[in-house]
Every structure is written in structure tokens, then in C-alpha cells.
C-alpha positions in Angstrom: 0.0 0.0 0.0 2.8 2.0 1.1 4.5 1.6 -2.3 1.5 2.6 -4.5 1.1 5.6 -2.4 4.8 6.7 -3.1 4.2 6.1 -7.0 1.4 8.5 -7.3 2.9 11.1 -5.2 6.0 11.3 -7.7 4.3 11.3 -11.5 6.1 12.2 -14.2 5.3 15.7 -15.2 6.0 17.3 -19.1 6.0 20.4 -20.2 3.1 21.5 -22.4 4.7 24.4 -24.3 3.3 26.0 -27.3 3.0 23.0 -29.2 0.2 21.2 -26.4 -2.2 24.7 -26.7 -1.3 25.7 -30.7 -4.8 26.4 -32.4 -4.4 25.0 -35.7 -6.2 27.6 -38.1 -4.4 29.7 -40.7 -5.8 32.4 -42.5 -7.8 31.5 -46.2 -9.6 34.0 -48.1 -13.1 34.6 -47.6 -16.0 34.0 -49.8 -16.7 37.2 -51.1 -18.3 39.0 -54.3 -18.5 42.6 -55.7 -20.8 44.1 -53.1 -22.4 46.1 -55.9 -24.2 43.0 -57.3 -25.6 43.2 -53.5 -27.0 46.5 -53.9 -28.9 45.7 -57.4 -30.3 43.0 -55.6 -31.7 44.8 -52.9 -33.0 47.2 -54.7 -34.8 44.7 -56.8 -36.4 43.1 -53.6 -37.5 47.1 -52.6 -39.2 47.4 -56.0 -40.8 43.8 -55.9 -41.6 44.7 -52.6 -43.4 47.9 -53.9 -44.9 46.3 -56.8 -46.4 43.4 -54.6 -48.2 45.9 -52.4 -49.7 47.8 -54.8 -50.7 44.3 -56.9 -52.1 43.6 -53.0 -50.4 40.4 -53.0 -50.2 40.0 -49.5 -48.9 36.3 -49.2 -45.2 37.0 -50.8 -44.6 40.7 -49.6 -42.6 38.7 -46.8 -40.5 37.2 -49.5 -38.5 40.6 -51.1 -38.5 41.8 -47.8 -36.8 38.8 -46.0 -34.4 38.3 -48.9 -33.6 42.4 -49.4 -32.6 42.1 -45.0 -30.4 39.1 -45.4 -28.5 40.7 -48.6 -27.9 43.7 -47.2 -26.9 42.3 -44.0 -23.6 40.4 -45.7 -22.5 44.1 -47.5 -19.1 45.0 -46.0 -17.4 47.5 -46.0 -13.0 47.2 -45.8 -11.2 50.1 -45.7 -7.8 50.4 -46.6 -5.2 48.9 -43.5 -8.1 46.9 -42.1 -9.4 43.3 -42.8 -12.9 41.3 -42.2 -12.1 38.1 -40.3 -16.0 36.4 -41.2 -16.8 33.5 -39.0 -19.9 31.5 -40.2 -22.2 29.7 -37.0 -19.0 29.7 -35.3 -16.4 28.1 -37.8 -14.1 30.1 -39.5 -15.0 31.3 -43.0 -11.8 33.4 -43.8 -10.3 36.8 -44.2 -12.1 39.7 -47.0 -8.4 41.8 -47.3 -9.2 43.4 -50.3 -10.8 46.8 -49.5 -13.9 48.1 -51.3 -17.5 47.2 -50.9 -18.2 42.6 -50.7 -21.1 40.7 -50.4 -20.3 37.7 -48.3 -22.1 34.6 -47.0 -25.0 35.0 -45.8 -25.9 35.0 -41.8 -22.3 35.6 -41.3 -20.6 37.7 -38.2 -17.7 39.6 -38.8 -14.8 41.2 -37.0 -12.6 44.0 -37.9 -8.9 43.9 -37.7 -6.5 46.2 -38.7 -3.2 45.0 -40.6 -1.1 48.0 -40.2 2.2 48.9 -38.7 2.0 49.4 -34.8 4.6 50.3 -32.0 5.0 50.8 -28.8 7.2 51.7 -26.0 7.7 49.1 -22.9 7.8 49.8 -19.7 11.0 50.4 -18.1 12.3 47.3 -16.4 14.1 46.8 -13.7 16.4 43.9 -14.0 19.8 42.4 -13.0 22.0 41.5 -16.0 24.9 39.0 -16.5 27.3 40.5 -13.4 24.0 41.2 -10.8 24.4 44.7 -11.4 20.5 46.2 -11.2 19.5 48.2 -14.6 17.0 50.0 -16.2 16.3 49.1 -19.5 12.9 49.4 -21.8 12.4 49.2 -25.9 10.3 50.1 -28.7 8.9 47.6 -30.5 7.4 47.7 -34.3 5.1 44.9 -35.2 2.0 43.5 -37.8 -0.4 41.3 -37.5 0.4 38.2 -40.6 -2.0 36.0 -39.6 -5.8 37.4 -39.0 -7.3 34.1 -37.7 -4.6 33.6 -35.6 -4.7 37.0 -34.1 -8.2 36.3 -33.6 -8.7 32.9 -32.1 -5.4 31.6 -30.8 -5.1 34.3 -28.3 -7.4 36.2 -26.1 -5.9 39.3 -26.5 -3.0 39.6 -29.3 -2.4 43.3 -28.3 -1.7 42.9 -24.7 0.0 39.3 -25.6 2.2 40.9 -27.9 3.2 43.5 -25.3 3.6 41.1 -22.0 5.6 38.7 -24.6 7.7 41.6 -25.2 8.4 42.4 -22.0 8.9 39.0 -21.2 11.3 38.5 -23.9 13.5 41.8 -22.9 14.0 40.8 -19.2 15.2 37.5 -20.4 18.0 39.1 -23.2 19.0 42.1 -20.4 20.2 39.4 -17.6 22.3 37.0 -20.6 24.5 40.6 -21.1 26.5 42.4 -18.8 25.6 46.3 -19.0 28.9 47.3 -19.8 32.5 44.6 -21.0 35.6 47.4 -21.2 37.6 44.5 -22.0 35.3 44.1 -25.0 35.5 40.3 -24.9 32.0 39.8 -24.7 28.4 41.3 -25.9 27.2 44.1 -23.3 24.0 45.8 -23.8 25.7 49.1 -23.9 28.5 48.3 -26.4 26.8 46.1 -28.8 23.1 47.6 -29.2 22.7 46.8 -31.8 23.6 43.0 -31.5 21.4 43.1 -28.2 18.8 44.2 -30.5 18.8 41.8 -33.4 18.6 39.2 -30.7 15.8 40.9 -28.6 13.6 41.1 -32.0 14.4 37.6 -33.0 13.5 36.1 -29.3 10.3 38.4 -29.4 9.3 36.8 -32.7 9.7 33.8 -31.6 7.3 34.5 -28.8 4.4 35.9 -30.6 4.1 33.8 -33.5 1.4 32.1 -31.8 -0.4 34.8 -32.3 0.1 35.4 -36.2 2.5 38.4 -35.5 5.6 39.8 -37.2 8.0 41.6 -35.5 9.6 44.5 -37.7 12.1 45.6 -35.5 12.9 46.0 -31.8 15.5 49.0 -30.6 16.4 49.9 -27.5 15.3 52.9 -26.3 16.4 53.2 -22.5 19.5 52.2 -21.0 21.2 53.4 -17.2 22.1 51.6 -14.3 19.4 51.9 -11.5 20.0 54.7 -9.3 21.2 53.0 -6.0 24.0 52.3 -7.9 24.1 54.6 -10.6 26.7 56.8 -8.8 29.1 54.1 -8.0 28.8 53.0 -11.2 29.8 56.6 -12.3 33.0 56.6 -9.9 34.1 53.2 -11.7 33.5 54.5 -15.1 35.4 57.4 -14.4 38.6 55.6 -12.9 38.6 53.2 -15.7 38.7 56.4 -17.7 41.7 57.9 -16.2 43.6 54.7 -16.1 43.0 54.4 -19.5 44.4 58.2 -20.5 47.2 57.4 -17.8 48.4 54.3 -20.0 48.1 56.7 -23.3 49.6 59.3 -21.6 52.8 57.0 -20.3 53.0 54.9 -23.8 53.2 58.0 -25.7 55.9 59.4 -23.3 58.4 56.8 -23.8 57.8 56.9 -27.6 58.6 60.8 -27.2 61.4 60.0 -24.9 62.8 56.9 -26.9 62.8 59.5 -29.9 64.7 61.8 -28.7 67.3 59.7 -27.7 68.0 58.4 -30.8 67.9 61.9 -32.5 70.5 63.3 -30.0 72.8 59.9 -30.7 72.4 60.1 -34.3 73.0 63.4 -35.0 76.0 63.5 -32.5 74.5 66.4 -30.5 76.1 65.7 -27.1 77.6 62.2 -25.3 75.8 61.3 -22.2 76.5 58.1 -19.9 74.1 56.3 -18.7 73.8 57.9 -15.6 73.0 61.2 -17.1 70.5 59.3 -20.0 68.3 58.0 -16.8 68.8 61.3 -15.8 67.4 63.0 -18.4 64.7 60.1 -18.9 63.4 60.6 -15.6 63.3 64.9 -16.5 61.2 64.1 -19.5 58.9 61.6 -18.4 58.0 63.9 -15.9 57.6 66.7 -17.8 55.3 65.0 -20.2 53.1 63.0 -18.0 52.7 65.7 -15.4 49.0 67.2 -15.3 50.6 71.0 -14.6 52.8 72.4 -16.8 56.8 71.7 -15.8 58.5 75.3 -14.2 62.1 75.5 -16.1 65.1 75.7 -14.4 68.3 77.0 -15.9 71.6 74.9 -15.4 74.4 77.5 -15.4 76.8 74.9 -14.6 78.3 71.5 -15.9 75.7 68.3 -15.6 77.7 66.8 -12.9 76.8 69.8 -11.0 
């Protein structure tokens, strides 16, 4: 008893992922005709309609009228940037793209969508990346809906699944990435936007295909450190910049002071040992890395002096 007991307290759990809760429709074209044909229909059934009352022909005045309500009923209207997803007793009948005025089926609901270019702004996240360090970080993205059924019945929502998927998406790429690599051996959300951002729109696409989406591009749009440690952060950046001018500073220096070595050996200009060359090394290098300008002083005398 004891041993069943153990065996259904430990089952074997899989992951359902999108490929358990997929909903399998893709977008067809809907039946549709010019919707003028529509009109001229209807406004035979309003003169037959006419002609029957005044012929008193009470028994088929229902029929004009009934057929005139159910033809006018499936005109539509598309305008340009929109679409008609038409859904017949609840299966779907396809997608009127074309814009103008269509008669469709009969009986039939439909539901706007619009096709057209859309972008928004995230919100800005708070997030660790690769080293812990806590930034701030949000991006625009530009996106279309490709797929009108899917947009319609795979998701609930395929506006506020797009942007939570975003979101989603960005808070997983800003932790793989340190903020900032000044060794450069690795991607940093500062240094390489433009990598982080080819990744961020690829990750996001993957995310909301569900949902019949394309993803046009993603950028970057904010990027600091949080500001607990913004200031520390600041003092680092700083220090790594002087170091850096230091080195530049000093490598240049020996180059100037390695130059005018040689000059004075080639051309002869005076003998030193190499007591007075470390001498005069040690002037120069300090001369040229000081930060204040070096006061002159006059030798009236011999070197050795």
C-alpha cells in the first residue's frame, strides 16, 4: 500500500509548451463578391416589394423583404489597412483583405482587424544582468499582425499578448548581457546595441508567432544603471577612464622620450653616460606625464653639478 502511495505522489510531469495549446487555423480568403451585385439585388427586392403591395399580394410581400434584410446584411465594408475576419455559426470562413465594398455569406458575423504597422514603447524594467548589477532598460517595439485568424482565435488578447511577450522577452535578453564589457570580450547591452537588438527582435518573434505576429524591428530605447548604484557605477567609469588616459599618456611618453634619444645619438649632438641618460629620462617623463605644466630651471653649470 505504502509503495502505490509513493508512485502517485511522484508522476512524471511534461511540459506542455506551445506545441500542447497551438490552435491549428491559418488564415484563407473569404468568400466574397463585388458588393455592388448586392446593392442591385436589394433594390430589386424594394421594387418587388413595392410592386407586390400595390398588386395587394399580400402572401409574398414577406419574401422581397426577408431576402432584401439578409442581402444587405452580408455588404461589407473594408477600408484600406483593415481586414474582415468572417466566422460562419462559429467556424471560421476566412479573411475579406481586399478593401472596397463585398457581399459575403449570408448570416455571417464579422470582425474588424487592422493589418497596419504598430509600435509601442515598454515599460521600463528593472532587471539584473549577466554581473548582478541592477538596470534600467525598456524598448520600442514595431510589429504587424500576418495571420488574422490567428490574431483572432489563438489568443485572447493579441495586443496585450504581444506587449507582455515583449516584456517577457526583454527581461530574459538584459540578464544574458553584462551592462557594460571594457575588455570588449564579450556582448554588453551598452557596447553592442545593436547585436542586443537583433537578438531581442528575434527572441520576441519567436514569442508571438502564436499569435500570427511579425515583428519589424525592436531598438532599444532606455539604458542606465538603477540609481542605487548609478553613482558608483559613475565613480568606476570614471577611474577606468583615467587609467585608460594614464596608459596613453605614459606609452606616448616613452615613444617621445625613446625619440629623442635616438635623435640626439644620431646626429651626434652631445655624449651622455648612462647615468645622465636616466637622468634625463626621468626629466622628461616627468615633464610630459605631469597634469601641470613643468616650471624650467636654468643649469648655469656643468651636468655633474
Amino acid at each position: 500500500m505504502s509503495h502505490e502511495i509513493q508512485q502517485y505522489r511522484e508522476p512524471e510531469a511534461t511540459p506542455v509548451g506551445h506545441g500542447g495549446t497551438r490552435v491549428e487555423i491559418h488564415e484563407r480568403p473569404a468568400w466574397a463578391i463585388n458588393g455592388w451585385l448586392g446593392v442591385l439585388v436589394v433594390a430589386a427586392c424594394i421594387a418587388a416589394t413595392i410592386l407586390l403591395a400595390e398588386n395587394k399580394a399580400g402572401g409574398f410581400l414577406a419574401v422581397p423583404i426577408v431576402i432584401g434584410a439578409v442581402v444587405l446584411s452580408s455588404l461589407i465594408i473594408v477600408q484600406p489597412g483593415h481586414t474582415k475576419v468572417v466566422r460562419f455559426f462559429g467556424s471560421y470562413a476566412g479573411t475579406a483583405r481586399r478593401t472596397g465594398l463585398w457581399w459575403i455569406v449570408p448570416l455571417a458575423d464579422r470582425r474588424t482587424l487592422s493589418i497596419r504597422v504598430r509600435n509601442f514603447e515598454t515599460n521600463h524594467l528593472k532587471v539584473n544582468d549577466a554581473d548582478g548589477n541592477p538596470v534600467e532598460i525598456a524598448a520600442i517595439v514595431v510589429w504587424q499582425v500576418a495571420d488574422t485568424s490567428r490574431a483572432s482565435y489563438a489568443v485572447d488578447d493579441y495586443v496585450n499578448f504581444v506587449e507582455v511577450q515583449a516584456e517577457s522577452a526583454l527581461r530574459h535578453v538584459a540578464t544574458t548581457h553584462p551592462y557594460d564589457d571594457p575588455g570588449g570580450d564579450s556582448t554588453s547591452l551598452r557596447g553592442n546595441v545593436d547585436v542586443v537588438a537583433a537578438e531581442l527582435a528575434q527572441e520576441v518573434a519567436q514569442r508571438v508567432t502564436i499569435a500570427g505576429v511579425e515583428i519589424v524591428e525592436v531598438r532599444i530605447s532606455h539604458l542606465a544603471y538603477s540609481p542605487e548604484i548609478a553613482q558608483a557605477m559613475l565613480r568606476r567609469q570614471q577611474a577606468s577612464a583615467v587609467v585608460a588616459a594614464r596608459a596613453r599618456i605614459v606609452e606616448g611618453s616613452v615613444g617621445m622620450v625613446e625619440m629623442a634619444l635616438a635623435r640626439l645619438e644620431e646626429g651626434g649632438v652631445v655624449e651622455l653616460d648612462e647615468e645622465r641618460k636616466a637622468a634625463m629620462v626621468s626629466n622628461l617623463l616627468v615633464v610630459l606625464c605631469a597634469d601641470q605644466p613643468a616650471s624650467p630651471v636654468v643649469n648655469t653649470g656643468t651636468l655633474y653639478t
